[in-house]
RODO-2510 file (C-alpha; in nm, 4 decimals, decimal comma):
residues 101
     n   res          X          Y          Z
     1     x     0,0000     0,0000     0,0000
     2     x     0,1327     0,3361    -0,0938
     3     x     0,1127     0,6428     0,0961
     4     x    -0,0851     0,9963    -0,0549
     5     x     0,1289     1,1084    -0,3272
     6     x     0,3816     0,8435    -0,4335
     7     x     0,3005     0,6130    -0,6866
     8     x     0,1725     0,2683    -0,7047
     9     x     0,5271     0,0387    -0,7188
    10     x     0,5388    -0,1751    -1,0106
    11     x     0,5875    -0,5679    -1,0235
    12     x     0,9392    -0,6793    -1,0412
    13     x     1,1049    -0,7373    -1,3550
    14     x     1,1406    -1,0748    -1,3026
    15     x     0,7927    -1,1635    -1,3089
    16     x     0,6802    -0,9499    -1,6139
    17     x     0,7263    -1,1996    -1,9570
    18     x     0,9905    -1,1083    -2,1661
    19     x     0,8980    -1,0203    -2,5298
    20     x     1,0253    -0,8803    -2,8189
    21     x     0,8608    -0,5133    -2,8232
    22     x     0,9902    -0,4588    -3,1953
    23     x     0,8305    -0,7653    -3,3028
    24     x     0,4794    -0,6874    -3,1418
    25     x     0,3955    -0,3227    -3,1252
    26     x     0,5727    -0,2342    -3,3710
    27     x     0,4225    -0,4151    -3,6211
    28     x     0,0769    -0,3192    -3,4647
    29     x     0,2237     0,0691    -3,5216
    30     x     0,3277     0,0373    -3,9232
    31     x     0,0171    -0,1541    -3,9861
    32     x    -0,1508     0,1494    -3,8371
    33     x     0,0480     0,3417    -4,0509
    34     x    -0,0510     0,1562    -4,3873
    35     x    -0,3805     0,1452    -4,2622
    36     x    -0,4519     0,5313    -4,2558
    37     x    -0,2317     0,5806    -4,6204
    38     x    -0,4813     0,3268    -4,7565
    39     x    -0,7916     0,5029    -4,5996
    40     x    -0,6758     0,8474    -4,7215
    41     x    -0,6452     0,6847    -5,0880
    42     x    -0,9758     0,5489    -5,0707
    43     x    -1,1342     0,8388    -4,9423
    44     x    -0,9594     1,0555    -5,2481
    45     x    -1,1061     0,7477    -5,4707
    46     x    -1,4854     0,8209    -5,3282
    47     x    -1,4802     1,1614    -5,3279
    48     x    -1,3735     1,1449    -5,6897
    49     x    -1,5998     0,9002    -5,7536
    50     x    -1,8746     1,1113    -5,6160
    51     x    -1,7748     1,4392    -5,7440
    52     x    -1,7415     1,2947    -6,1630
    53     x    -1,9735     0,9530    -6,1796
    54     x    -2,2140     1,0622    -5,9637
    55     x    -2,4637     1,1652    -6,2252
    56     x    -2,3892     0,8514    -6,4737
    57     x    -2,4355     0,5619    -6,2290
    58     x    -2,7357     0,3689    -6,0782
    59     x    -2,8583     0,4359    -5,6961
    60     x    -2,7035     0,0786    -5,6087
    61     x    -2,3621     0,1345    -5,7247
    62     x    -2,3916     0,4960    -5,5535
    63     x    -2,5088     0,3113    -5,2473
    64     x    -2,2011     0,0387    -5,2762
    65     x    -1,9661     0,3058    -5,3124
    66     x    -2,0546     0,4683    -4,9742
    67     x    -2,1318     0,1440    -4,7882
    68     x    -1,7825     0,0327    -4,8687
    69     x    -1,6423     0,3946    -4,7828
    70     x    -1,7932     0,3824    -4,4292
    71     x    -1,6673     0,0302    -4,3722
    72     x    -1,3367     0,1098    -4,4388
    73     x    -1,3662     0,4275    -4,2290
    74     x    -1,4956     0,1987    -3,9405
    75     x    -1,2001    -0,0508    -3,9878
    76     x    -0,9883     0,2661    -3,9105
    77     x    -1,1747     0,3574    -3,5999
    78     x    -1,1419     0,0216    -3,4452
    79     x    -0,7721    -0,0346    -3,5807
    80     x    -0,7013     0,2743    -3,3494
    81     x    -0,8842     0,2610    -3,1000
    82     x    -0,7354    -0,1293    -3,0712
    83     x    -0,3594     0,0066    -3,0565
    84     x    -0,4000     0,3127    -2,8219
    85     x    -0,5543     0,0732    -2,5928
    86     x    -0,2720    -0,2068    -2,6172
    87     x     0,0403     0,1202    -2,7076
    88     x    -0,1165     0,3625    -2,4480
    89     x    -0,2966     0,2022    -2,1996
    90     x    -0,1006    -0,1305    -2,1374
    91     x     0,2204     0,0581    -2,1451
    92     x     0,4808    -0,0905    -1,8533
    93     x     0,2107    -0,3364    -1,8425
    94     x     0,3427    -0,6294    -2,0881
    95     x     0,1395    -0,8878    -1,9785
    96     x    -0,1692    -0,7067    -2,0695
    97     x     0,0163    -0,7089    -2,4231
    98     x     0,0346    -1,0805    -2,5035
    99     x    -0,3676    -1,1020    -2,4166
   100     x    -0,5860    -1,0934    -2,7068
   101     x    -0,8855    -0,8560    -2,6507
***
């Protein structure tokens, strides 16, 4: 039990699991990376798409288009909201980092 002011101690080092952090969060951190260059193409592709064929195409295709758009915009949401949560909130917490959620 700590006192008012200082700091909860944290386990020893010998009973947090080793793991390589290069191999694991930083692969979660360029596949965030990717992740948002791919979104921004696609949303350049839609809004293109919306701003030129707009006119020329069918209400389903219109509809496909933006259902696919929000999907992928969703994707990005969770994707993030997935590696704060393991980057930012597990951080000097490694255990929490092998645990699937």
């Amino acid at each position: 039990m700590s006192s008012a002011g200082e700091p909860d101690s944290l386990p020893p080092l010998s009973s947090i699991p080793s793991f390589d952090i290069n191999s694991t969060l930083g692969a979660m951190f360029i596949g965030i990376l990717i992740t948002y260059f791919l979104c921004g193409v696609t949303c350049l592709q839609t809004y293109i798409y919306f701003m030129n064929a707009n006119k020329r195409d069918a209400l389903p295709y219109r509809a496909i288009v933006a259902f696919l758009w929000v999907l992928d915009v969703l994707h990005l949401g969770f994707a993030t909201h997935d590696a704060y949560s393991v980057i930012i909130l597990s951080f000097l917490n490694p255990a929490n980092v092998a645990v699937i959620s």
